[in-house]
C-alpha positions in Angstrom: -32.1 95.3 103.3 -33.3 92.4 100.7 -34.6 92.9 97.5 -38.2 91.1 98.9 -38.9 94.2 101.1 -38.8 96.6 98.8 -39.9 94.8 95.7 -42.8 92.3 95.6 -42.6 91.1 91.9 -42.1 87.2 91.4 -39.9 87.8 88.7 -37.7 90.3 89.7 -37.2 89.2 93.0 -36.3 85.8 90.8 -33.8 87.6 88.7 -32.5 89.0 91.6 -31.1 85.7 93.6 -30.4 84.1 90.0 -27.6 87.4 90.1 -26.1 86.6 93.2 -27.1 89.8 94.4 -27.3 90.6 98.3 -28.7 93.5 99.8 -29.6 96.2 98.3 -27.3 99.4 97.7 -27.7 102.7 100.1 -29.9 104.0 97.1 -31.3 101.7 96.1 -32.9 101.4 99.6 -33.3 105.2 100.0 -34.5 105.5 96.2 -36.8 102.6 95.4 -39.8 103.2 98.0 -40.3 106.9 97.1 -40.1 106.2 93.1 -42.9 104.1 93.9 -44.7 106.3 96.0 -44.7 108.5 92.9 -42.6 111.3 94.4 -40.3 113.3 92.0 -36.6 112.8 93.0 -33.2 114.2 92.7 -30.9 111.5 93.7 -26.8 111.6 93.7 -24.5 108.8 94.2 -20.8 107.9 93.9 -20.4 105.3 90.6 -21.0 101.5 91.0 -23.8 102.2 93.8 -26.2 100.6 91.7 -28.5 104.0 90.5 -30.3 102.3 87.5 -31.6 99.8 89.4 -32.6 102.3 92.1 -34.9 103.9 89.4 -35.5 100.8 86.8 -36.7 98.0 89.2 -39.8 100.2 91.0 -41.0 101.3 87.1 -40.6 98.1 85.8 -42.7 97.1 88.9 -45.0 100.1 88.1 -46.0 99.1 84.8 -49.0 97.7 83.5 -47.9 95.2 80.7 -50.8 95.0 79.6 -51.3 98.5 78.1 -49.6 98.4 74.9 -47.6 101.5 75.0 -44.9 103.6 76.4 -45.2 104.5 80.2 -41.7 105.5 80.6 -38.6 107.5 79.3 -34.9 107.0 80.2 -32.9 109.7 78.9 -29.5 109.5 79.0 -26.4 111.2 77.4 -24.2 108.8 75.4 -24.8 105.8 73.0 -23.5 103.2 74.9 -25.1 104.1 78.8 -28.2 103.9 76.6 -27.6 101.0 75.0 -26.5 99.5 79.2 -30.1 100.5 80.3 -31.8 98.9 77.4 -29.3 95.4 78.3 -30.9 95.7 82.0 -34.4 96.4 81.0 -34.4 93.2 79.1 -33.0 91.3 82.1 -34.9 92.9 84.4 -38.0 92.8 82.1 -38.0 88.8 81.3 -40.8 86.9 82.7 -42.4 90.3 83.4 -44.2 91.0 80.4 -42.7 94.7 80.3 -40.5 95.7 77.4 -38.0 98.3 76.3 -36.3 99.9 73.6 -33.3 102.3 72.7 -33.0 104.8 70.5 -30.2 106.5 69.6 -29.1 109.0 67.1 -27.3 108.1 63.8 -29.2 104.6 63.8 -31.1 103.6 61.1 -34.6 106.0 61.7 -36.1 103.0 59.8 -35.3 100.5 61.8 -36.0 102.6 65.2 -40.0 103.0 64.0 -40.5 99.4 63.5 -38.9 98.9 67.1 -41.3 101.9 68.2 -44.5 99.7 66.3 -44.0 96.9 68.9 -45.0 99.4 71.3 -42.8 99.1 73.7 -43.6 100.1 77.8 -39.8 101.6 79.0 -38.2 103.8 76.0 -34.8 104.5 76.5 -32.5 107.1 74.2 -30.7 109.9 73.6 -32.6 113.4 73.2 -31.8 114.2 70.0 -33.4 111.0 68.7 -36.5 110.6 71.2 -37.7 114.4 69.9 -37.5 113.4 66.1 -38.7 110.7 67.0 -41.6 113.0 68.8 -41.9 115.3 65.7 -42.4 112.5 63.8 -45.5 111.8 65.8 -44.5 108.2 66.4 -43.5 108.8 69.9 -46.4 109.2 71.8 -45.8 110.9 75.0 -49.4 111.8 77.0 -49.6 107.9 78.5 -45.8 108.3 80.2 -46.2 108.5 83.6 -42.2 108.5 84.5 -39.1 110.5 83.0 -35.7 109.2 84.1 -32.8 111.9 83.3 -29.5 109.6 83.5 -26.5 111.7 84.4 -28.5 114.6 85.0 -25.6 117.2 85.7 -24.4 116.2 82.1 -28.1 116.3 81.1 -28.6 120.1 82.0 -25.5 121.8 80.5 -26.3 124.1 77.7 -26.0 121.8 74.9 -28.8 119.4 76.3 -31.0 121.1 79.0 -33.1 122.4 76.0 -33.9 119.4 74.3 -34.7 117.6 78.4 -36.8 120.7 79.2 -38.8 120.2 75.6 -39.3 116.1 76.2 -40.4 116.4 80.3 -42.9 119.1 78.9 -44.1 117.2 76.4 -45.9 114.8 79.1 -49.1 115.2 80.7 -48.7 117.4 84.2 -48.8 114.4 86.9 -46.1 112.8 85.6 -43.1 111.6 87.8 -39.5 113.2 87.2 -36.5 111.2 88.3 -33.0 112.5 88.1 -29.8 110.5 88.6 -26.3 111.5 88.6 -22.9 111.0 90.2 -22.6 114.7 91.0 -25.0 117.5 91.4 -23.9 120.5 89.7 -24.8 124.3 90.6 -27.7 124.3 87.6 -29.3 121.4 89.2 -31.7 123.5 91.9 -32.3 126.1 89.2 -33.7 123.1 86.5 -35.3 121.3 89.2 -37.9 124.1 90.0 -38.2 124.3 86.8 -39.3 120.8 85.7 -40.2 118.5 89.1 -42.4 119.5 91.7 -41.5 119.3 95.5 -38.6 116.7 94.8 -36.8 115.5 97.3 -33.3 115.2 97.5 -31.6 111.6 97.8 -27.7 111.8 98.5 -25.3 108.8 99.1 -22.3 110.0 101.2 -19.3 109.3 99.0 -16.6 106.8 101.0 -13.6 104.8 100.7 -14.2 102.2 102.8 -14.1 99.1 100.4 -12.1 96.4 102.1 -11.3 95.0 99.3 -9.6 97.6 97.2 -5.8 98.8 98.1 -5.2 102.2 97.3 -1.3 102.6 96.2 0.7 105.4 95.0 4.0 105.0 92.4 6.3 107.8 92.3 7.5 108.4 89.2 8.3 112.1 87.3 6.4 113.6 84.7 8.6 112.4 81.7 8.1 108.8 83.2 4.6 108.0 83.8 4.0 106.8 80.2 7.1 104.3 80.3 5.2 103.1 84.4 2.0 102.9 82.1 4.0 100.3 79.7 5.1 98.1 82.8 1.9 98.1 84.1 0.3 96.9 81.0 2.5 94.2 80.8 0.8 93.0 84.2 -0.6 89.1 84.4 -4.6 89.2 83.8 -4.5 93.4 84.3 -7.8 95.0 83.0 -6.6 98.6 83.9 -8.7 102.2 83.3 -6.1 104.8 83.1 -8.0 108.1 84.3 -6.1 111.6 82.2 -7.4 115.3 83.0 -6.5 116.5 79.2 -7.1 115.2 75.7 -3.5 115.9 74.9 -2.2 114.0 77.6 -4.2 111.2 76.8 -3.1 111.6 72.6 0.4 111.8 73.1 0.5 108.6 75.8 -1.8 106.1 73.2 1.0 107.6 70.5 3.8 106.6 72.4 2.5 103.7 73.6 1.6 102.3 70.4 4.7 103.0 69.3 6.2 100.6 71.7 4.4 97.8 71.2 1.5 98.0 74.2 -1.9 96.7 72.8 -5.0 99.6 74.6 -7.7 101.2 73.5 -8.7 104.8 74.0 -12.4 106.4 75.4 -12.6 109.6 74.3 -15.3 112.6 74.3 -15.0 113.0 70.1 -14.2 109.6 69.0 -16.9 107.7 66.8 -19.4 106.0 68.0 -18.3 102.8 65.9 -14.8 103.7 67.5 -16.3 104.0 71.4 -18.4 100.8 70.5 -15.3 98.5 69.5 -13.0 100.4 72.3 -14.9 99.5 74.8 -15.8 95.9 73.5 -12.2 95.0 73.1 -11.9 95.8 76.8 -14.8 94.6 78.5 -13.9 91.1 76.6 -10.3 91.1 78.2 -8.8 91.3 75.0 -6.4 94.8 76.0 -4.8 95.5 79.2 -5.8 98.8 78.6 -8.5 101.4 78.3 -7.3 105.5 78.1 -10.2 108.0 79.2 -11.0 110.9 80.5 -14.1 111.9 83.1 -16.2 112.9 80.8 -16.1 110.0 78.1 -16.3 107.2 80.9 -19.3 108.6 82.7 -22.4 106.1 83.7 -20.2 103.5 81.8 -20.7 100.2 83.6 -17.6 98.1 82.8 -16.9 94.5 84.6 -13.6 93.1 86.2 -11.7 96.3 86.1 -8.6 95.3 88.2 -6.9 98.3 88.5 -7.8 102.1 88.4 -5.1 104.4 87.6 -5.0 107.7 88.0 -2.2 109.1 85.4 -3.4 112.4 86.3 -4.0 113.3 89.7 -7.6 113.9 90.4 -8.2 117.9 90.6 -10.5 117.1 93.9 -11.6 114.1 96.7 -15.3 113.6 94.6 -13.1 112.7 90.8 -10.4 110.2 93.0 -13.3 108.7 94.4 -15.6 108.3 91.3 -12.7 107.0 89.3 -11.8 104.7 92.6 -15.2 103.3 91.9 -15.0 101.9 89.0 -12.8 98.6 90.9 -13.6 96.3 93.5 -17.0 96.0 92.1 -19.7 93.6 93.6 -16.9 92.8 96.4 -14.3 91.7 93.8 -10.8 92.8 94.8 -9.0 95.9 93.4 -6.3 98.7 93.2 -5.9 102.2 92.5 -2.4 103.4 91.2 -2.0 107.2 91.7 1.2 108.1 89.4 2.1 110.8 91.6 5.4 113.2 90.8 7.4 115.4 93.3 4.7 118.2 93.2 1.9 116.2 93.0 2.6 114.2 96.3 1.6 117.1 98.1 -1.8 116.8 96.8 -1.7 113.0 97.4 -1.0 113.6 101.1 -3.7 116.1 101.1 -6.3 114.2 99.7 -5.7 111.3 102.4 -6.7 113.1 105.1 -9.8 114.5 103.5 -10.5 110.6 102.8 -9.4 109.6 105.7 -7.2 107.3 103.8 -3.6 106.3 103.5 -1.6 105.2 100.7 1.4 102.6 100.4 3.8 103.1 97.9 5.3 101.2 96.1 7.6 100.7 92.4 6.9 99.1 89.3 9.7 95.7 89.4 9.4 92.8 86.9 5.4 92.9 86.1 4.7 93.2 90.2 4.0 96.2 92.1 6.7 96.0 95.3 7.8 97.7 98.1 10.0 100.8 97.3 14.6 99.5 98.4 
């Protein structure tokens, strides 16, 4: 479906063909008429489907530029997927008339309320800054009409669903509740009668059918898959995410790495936000073959080019392979997913292609190529 039949503003259905963009995504499609229908929504689909979009294009449509305040809220859980949705709300916004801006915790408080006097119409931040933000009394929450929760099943764990509960009920009772996620988790239904009214549930079924992505397996042991993760990095023009289950893991192969010589960076849950900031803008400029992560620290993260996914831990189930799987062939670029896989872990591997439906080549690691195993 084009953009035109769902969306009849000028100037996004400009920005639109000035992207190169096709069709729309399954939901965007299946999201964008009920958003602007004003229906509360609980919406899951697999990474790289295009979900801020799905909610961002029918609010920015929604908007009335010419009332000078905010008439939506984006939450979301991490610095930088904040600081993404405010990078899109100012493309999306141009030649609208609507504006937007983030706000994010450990930033200059002063700095965010002169943002907050050019009263912006989309806020976007991080919970613990929108409510002081709120307590402040500078935030002024009876005129939104929409709440977006970004990566809601991270949203509504302990830590968090407090501080989402306390913003969504700070707004006047007709407002319009959004949430977005990759997965649903088991709290979802129990928060969701809580906070929306009659939602309905949006679900993308998650596949593997990009023709454009190979999906390989290298068999290597245990003690090798950091010395297969320095061949690899030595790839022409590789711009790899390397996908690790524990924190340790992930330590002791950037240590050893390092050690011998290979140039990465590292996206993970505790590092610094100046850290995570200058990580991730070493690799989305090409300038490492390399970025380390776990689940957790790369969720709603939008990265361009990736080449390669590899999974140096297997996945522990078909949704995390394909997630991770997502995050190449983006936008119909070409891409492949490496599964280091050792003895006991090509049982899984062989189980997890017939759940997919899927079936993986191997091959070896030979002179900076992948090849076909002697």
């Amino acid at each position: 479906m084009k953009a035109t039949e769902l969306i009849d503003h000028p100037a996004i259905q400009k920005t639109w063909e000035e992207s190169g963009f096709g069709d729309m995504t399954p939901i965007q499609e299946k999201a964008i008429p009920k958003v602007l229908e004003g229906k509360d929504l609980i919406c899951e689909s697999p990474t790289g489907t295009g979900k801020t979009l799905a909610y961002l294009l029918p609010i920015i449509q929604a908007i009335d530029p010419s009332r000078k305040q905010a008439q939506a809220v984006i939450i979301a859980p991490s610095r930088e997927l904040v600081m993404q949705i405010q990078q899109e709300i100012t493309k999306w916004g141009k030649d609208t008339g609507v504006t937007g801006a983030a706000f994010i915790g450990g930033a200059n408080i002063k700095k965010q309320l002169e943002k907050l006097k050019k009263k912006p119409h989309i806020i976007v931040g991080t919970t613990g800054r929108l409510l002081e933000l709120m307590k402040l009394k500078k935030l002024k929450m009876h005129e939104v009409k929409t709440i977006v929760v970004d990566e809601f099943d991270l949203m509504i764990t302990h830590e968090h669903v407090k501080e989402v509960r306390e913003i969504i009920k700070s707004t006047l009772k007709e407002r319009q509740v959004l949430f977005f996620s990759a997965t649903l988790s088991p709290e979802t239904s129990r928060v969701a009668e809580e906070l929306l009214q009659d939602p309905e549930l949006v679900k993308i079924d998650e596949k593997l059918d990009q023709p454009n992505v190979e999906h390989l397996y290298v068999y290597t042991e245990l003690r090798d898959k950091i010395e297969a993760l320095r061949n690899l990095a030595h790839f022409k023009d590789i711009k790899a995410l390397v996908f690790f289950n524990q924190l340790d893991k992930l330590s002791e192969a950037e240590e050893k790495l390092k050690f011998k010589g290979v140039d990465l960076e590292v996206l993970a849950g505790e590092s610094k936000k100046v850290e995570r900031k200058a990580s991730l803008d070493r690799f989305r400029a090409g300038k490492v073959p390399m970025l380390l992560t776990t689940d957790v620290a790369a969720r709603g993260l939008d990265i361009q080019g990736v080449t390669h996914v590899v999974h140096f831990d297997f996945p522990t189930d078909t949704k995390q392979y394909i997630h991770r799987s997502g995050r190449t062939g983006r936008m119909g670029a070409s891409g492949t997913v490496i599964s280091l896989v050792s003895k006991r872990e090509q049982s899984f591997l062989e189980k997890l292609g017939k759940e997919v439906d899927l079936s993986f080549n191997e091959k070896t690691i030979h002179g900076g190529q992948l090849k076909d195993p002697r």
